[in-house]
C-alpha positions as CSV (number, residue, x, y, z in Angstrom):
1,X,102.6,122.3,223.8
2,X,106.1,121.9,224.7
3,X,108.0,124.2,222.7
4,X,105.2,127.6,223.4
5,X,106.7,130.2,223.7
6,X,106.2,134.0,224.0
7,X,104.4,135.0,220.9
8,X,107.5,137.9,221.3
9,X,109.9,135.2,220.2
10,X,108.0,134.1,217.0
11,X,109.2,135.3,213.4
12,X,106.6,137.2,211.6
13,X,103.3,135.5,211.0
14,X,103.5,137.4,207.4
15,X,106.6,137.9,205.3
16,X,107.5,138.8,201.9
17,X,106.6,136.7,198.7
18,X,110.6,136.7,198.1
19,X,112.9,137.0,201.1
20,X,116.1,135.0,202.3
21,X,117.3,135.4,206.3
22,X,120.5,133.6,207.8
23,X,119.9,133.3,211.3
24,X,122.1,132.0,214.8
25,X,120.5,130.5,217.9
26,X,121.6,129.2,220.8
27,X,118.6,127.6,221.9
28,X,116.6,124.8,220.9
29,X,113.3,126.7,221.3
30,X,114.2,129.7,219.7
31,X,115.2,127.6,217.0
32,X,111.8,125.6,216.6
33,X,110.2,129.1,215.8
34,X,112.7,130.4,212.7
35,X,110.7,129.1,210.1
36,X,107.7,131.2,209.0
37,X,105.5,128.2,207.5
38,X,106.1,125.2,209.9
39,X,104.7,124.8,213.5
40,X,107.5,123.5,215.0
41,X,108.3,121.4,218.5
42,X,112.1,120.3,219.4
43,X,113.4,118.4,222.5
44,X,116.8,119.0,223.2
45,X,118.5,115.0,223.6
46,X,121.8,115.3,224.0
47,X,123.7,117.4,226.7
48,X,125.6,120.6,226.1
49,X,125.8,123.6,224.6
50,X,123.2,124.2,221.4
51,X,124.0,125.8,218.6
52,X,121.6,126.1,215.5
53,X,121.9,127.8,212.1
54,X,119.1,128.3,209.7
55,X,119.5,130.1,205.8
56,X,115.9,130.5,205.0
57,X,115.1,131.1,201.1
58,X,111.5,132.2,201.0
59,X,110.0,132.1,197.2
60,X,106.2,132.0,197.7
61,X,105.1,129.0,196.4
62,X,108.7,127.5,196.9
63,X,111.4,127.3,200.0
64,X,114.6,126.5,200.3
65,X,115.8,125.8,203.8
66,X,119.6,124.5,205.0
67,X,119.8,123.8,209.3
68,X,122.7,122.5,211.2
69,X,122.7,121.8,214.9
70,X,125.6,121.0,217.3
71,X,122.8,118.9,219.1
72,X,121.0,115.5,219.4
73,X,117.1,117.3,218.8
74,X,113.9,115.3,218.1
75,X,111.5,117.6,216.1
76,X,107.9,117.4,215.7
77,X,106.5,119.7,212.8
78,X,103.7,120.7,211.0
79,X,103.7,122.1,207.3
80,X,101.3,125.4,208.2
81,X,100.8,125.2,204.2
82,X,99.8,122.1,201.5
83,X,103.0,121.3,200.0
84,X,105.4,118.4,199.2
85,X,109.2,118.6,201.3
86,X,112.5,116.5,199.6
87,X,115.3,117.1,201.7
88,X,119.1,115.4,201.6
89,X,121.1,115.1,205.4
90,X,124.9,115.4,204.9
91,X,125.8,113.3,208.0
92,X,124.3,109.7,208.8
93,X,122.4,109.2,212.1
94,X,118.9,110.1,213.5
95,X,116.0,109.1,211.7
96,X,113.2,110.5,209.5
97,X,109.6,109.4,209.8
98,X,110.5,106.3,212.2
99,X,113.3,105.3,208.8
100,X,117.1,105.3,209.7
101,X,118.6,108.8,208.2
102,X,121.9,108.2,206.3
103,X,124.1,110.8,204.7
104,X,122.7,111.4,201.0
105,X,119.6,109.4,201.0
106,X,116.6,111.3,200.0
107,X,114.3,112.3,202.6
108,X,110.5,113.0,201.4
109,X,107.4,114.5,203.2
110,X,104.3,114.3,201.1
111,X,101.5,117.1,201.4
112,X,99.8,117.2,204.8
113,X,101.8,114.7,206.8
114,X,103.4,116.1,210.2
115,X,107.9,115.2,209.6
116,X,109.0,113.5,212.8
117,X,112.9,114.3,212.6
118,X,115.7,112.9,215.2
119,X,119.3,114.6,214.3
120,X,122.2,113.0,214.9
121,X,124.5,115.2,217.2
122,X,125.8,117.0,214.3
123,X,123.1,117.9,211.5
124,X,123.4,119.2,208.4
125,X,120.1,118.9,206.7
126,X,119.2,120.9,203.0
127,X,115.5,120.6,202.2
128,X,113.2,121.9,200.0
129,X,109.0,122.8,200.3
130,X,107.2,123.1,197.5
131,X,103.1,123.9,197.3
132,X,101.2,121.8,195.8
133,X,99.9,123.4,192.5
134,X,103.6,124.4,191.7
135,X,104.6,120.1,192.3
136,X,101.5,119.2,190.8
137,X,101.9,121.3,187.6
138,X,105.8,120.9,187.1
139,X,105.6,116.8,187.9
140,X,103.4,116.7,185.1
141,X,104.9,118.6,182.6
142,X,108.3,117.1,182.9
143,X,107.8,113.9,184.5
144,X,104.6,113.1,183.4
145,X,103.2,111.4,186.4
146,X,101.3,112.9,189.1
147,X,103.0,114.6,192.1
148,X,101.2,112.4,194.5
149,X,102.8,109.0,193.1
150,X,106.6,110.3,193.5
151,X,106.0,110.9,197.4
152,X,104.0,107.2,197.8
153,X,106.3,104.6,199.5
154,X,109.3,104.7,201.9
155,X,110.0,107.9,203.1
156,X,113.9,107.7,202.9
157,X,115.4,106.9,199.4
158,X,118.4,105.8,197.8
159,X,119.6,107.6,195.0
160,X,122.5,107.4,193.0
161,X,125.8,109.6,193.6
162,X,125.9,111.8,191.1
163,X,121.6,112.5,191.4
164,X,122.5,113.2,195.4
165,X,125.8,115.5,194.0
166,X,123.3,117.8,191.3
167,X,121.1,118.0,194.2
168,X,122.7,119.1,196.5
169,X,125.1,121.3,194.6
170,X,122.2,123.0,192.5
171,X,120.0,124.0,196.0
172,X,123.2,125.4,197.1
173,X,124.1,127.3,194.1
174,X,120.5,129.2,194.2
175,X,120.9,130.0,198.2
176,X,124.6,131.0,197.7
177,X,123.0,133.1,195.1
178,X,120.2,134.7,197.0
179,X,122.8,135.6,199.8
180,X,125.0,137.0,197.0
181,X,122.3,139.1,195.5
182,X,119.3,139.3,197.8
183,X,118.0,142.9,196.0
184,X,117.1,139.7,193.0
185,X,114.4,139.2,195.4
186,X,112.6,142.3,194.7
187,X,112.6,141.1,191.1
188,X,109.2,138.5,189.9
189,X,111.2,137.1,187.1
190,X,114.5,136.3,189.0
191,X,112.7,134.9,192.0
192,X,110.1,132.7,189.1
193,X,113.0,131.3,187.9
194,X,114.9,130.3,191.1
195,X,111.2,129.0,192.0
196,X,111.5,127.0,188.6
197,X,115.1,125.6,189.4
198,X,114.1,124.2,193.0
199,X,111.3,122.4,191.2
200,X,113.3,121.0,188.7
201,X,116.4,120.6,190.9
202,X,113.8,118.7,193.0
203,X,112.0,116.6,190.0
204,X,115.6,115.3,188.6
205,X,116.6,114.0,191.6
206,X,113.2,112.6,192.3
207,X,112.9,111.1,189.3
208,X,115.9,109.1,189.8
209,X,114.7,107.6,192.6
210,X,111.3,107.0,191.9
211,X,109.8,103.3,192.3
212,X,106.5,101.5,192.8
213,X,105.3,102.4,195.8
214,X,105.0,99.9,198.7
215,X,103.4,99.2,201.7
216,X,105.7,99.9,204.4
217,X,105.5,97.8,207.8
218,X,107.8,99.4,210.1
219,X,108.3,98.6,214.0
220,X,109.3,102.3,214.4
221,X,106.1,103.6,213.9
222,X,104.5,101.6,216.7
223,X,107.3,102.9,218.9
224,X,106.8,106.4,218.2
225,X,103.4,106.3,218.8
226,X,104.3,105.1,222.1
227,X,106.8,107.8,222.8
228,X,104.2,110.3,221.8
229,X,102.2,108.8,224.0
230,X,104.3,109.2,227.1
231,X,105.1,112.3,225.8
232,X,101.3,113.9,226.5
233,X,100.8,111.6,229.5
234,X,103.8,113.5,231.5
235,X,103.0,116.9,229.9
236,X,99.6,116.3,231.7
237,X,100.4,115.6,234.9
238,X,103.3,118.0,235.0
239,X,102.2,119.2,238.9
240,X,103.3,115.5,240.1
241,X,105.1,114.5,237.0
242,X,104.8,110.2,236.5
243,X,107.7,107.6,237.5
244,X,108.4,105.0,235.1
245,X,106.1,102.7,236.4
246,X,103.1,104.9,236.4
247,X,104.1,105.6,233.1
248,X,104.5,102.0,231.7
249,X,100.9,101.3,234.1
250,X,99.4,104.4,231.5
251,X,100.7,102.6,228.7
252,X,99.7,99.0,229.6
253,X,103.3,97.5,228.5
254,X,106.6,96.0,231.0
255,X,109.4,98.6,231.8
256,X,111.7,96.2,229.3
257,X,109.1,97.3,226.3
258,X,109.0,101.2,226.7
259,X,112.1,101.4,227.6
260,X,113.0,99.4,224.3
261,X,110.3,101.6,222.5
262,X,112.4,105.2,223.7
263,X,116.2,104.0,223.0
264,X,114.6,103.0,219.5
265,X,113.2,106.1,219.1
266,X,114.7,108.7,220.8
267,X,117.7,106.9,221.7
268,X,117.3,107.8,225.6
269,X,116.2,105.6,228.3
270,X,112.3,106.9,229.9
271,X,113.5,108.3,232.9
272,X,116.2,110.3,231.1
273,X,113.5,111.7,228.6
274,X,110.6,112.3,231.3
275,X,113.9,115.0,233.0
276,X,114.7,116.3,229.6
277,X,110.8,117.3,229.4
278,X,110.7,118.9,232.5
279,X,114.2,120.4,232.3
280,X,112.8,122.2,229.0
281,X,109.9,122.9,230.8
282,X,111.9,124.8,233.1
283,X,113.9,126.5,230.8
284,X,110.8,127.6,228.8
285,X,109.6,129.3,232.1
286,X,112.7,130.8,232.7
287,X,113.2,132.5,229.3
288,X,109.7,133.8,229.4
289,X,110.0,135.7,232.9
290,X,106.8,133.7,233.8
291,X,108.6,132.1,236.9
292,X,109.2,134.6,240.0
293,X,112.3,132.4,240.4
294,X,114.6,130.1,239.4
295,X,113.9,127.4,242.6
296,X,110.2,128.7,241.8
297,X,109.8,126.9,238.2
298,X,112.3,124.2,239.1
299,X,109.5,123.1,242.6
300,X,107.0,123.6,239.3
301,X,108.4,121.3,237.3
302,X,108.5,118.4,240.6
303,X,112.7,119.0,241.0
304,X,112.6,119.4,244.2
305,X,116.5,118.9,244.8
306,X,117.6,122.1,243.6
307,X,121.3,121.1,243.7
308,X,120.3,117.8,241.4
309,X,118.0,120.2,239.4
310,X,121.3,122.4,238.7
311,X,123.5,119.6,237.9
312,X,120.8,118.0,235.7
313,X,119.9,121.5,233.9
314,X,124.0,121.9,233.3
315,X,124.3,118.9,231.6
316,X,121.7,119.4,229.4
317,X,121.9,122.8,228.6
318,X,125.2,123.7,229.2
319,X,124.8,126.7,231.1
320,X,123.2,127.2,235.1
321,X,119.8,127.8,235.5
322,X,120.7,131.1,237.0
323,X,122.6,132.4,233.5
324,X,119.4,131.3,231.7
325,X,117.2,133.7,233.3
326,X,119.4,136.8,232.9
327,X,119.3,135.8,228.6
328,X,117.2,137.9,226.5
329,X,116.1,135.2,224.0
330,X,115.9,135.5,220.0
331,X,117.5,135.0,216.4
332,X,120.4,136.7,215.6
333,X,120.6,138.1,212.6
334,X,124.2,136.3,211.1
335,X,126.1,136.6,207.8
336,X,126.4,132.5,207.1
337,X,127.4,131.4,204.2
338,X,125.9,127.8,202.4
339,X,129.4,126.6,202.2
340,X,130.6,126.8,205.7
């Protein structure tokens, strides 16, 4: 997988029923692993520096999660629990589940679907995960209709102003209020009743945008499929990593039609994105130790013009090869507030 790391890296597999963590990285695969109950993959897009910032409300049933990143990053994740995800984007751009992403839309997830995120180049996303039985229970008390049939339809949603405003300020108000007063955690009652005021925080705003769900026909799903295919084809063959050509021969389609199928997607042309897989690749190896040296994981990866290689890796990364491998990655443990 492209975003393995060293199980070192990884939060841990078990926390606390109630716990909040604010968190700084500055690397996109250090970031993919601060969330305790996703499996998550990103791909760094756009070049430069990365900076990522997590506030992570953990309620048991309930999470509460708010991520910016000063980078374009596609994401591939996996809910590692059954449960429902409603989130709100304060800046346009990317997309979510093959839609376009625009600044207050709803976002929605239901239970057991993988989220296929791209981020604009600045991302500011608030999003809330709730299990099942706890969506199940409190969509039928207070909207009387079952959980399933307010996640059926387009995954992005418009919703009103002042819905998108009481969202978004009333998530904010709990986290601000866990980071205020995180010894409430230790407390059942207080952290039952934040529980209780994502759910409803969640059902209002979901209420307002509920409609008759559709059938949705959507050009972007065929490309991502073909993206993902690429994706595993050059991950495969990573010992002579594919051209274009070979890739668009794998795929059975003309250059014009993958490379049509990425810039939708991804926004990148193919031979930009097969790099940017290799120049994580690197990267990974380099962070881990498991390359004797740097020239050593880039001759892995197929660079085999070690002053391209650098210039490439620079670009993306903002920062040599050379300073990577001196890095000891992980989370740092940051005081940042909701309202930054």
């Amino acid at each position: 997988m492209l975003s393995t790391v060293s199980p070192s890296w990884r939060m841990p597999a078990t926390a606390p029923a109630a716990a909040i963590s604010s968190t700084e990285s500055e690397d996109p695969l250090v970031q993919a692993y601060s969330l305790s109950k996703w499996s998550q993959e990103y791909t760094q897009l756009s070049n430069g520096k990365f900076l990522g910032r997590t506030v992570d409300l953990s309620l048991g049933p309930v999470q509460l999660l708010r991520e910016t990143m000063s980078q374009a990053v596609d994401q591939n994740c996996q809910p590692l629990t059954d449960c429902y995800s409603i989130g709100i984007a304060a800046h346009a751009g990317g997309t979510w589940q093959n839609r376009p992403l625009e600044a207050d839309k709803l976002f929605l997830l239901p239970r057991g679907e993988a989220a296929r995120l791209r981020t604009p180049l600045q991302s500011d996303i608030l999003v809330a995960f709730i299990d099942r039985a706890e969506m199940q229970r409190s969509a039928s008390q207070i909207l009387g209709v079952d959980a399933d049939k307010l996640f059926e339809g387009q995954r992005v949603k418009k919703v009103d102003e002042a819905a998108a405003r009481r969202f978004r300020a009333g998530l904010h108000q709990i986290m601000l209020a866990a980071l205020d007063a995180p010894d409430a955690l230790n407390y059942e009652a207080a952290t039952r009743r934040m529980s209780e005021a994502i759910t409803e925080t969640c059902l209002d705003v979901l209420g307002s945008a509920f409609e008759n769900p559709r059938v949705e026909r959507d050009a972007l799903r065929v490309h991502r499929a073909i993206v993902e295919r690429a994706r595993e084809f050059i991950l495969a063959h990573r010992e002579t990593p594919p051209t274009v050509t070979e890739l668009c021969a794998y795929l059975n389609m003309s250059r014009r039609g993958v490379h049509y199928a990425f810039m939708q997607v991804l926004d990148v042309n193919p031979v930009t994105f097969i790099r940017n897989v290799r120049l994580h690749a690197v990267r990974r190896a380099l962070l881990q130790g498991d390359a004797p040296s740097v020239s050593a994981a880039a001759h892995h990866w197929g660079f085999w013009h070690l002053g391209m290689f650098s210039c490439y890796y620079k670009e993306l990364f903002g920062e040599l090869p050379s300073e990577t491998a001196k890095k000891s990655p992980g989370l740092k443990r940051v005081r940042w507030l909701v309202n930054d």
